[in-house]
N, C-alpha and C positions, 0 to 999 in steps of 0.2 A: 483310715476312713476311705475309703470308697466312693466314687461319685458316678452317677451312672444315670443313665436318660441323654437329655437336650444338654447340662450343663457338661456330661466328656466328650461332646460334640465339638463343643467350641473349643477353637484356638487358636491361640493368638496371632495375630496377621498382622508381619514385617512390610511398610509398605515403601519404597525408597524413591524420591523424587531429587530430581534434582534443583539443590535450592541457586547455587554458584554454577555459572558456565563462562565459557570463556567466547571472544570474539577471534574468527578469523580473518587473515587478511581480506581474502574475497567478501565477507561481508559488506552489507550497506547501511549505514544509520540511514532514518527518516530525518534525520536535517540534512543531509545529501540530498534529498528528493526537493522537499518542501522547497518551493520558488523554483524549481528548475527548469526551465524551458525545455519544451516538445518541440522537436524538428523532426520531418518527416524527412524520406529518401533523397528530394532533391535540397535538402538543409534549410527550409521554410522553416520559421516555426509557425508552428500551427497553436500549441495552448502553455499552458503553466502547469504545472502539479501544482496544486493548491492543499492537499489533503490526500491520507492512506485512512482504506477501507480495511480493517482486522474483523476477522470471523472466524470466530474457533480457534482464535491465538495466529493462523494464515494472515498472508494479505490477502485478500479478495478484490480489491480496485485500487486506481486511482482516480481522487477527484480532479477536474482536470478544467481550470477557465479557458473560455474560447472568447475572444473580440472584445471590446468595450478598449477603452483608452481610460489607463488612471484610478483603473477601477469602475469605473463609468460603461452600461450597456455592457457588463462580461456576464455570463451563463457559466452554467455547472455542468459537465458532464462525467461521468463515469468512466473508466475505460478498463477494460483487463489487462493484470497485472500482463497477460501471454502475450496482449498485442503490444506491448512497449519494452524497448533491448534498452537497457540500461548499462553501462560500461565505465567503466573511467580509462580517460587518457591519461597515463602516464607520462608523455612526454609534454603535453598543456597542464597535467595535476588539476584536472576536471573531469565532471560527473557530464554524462551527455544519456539524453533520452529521448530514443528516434523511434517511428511507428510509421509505419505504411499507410496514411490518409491523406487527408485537405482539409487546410481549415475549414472548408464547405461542408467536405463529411462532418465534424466534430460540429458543427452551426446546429446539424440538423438530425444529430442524436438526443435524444431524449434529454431533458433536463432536468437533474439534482436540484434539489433545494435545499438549503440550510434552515429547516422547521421541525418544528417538534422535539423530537427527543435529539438532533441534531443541531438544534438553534445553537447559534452564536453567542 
């Protein structure tokens, strides 16, 4: 038998993803992040990571509290993943995440909210 047209067009398609990967040492989990204090140059801190922004599987942000005490009067802002050097000290065995601003600047960038399809 013979097949011939559109059906000996087709064939079959191997497609291979990867279901298992492994973790390197340099990697970072998101509970390293989550609560970590932002210190700027001169070791202020300026905010929290409070939350990561994923887009297309990427980070894309960090959510980032700025001021309030206790939770009390703290705002949302966003920051890119580029403007924040993340590291770990291996000689303290801590996560540290420093960014070139003020908690002034961070006051008065734009504000995140936890609504919508983001609500809490």
């Amino acid at each position: 038998m013979t097949i011939v047209g559109a059906a000996a067009a087709q064939t079959a398609e191997t497609t291979t993803t990867e279901t298992f990967v492994t973790a390197k040492p340099t990697d970072v989990l998101s509970y390293n992040l989550v609560n970590l204090n932002v210190t700027n140059n001169a070791d202020e801190t300026i905010g929290e990571i409070k939350d990561l922004i994923l887009s297309e599987g990427q980070l894309a942000g960090y959510i980032v509290s700025v001021g309030g005490v206790l939770g009390m009067g703290e705002r949302y802002v966003i920051v890119s993943p580029k403007a924040v050097k993340i590291t770990y000290v291996e000689n303290d065995k801590k996560w540290t995440a420093v960014m070139n601003a003020t908690k002034d600047q961070l006051k008065a960038a734009p504000e995140f909210k936890y609504e919508g399809r983001w609500e809490r």
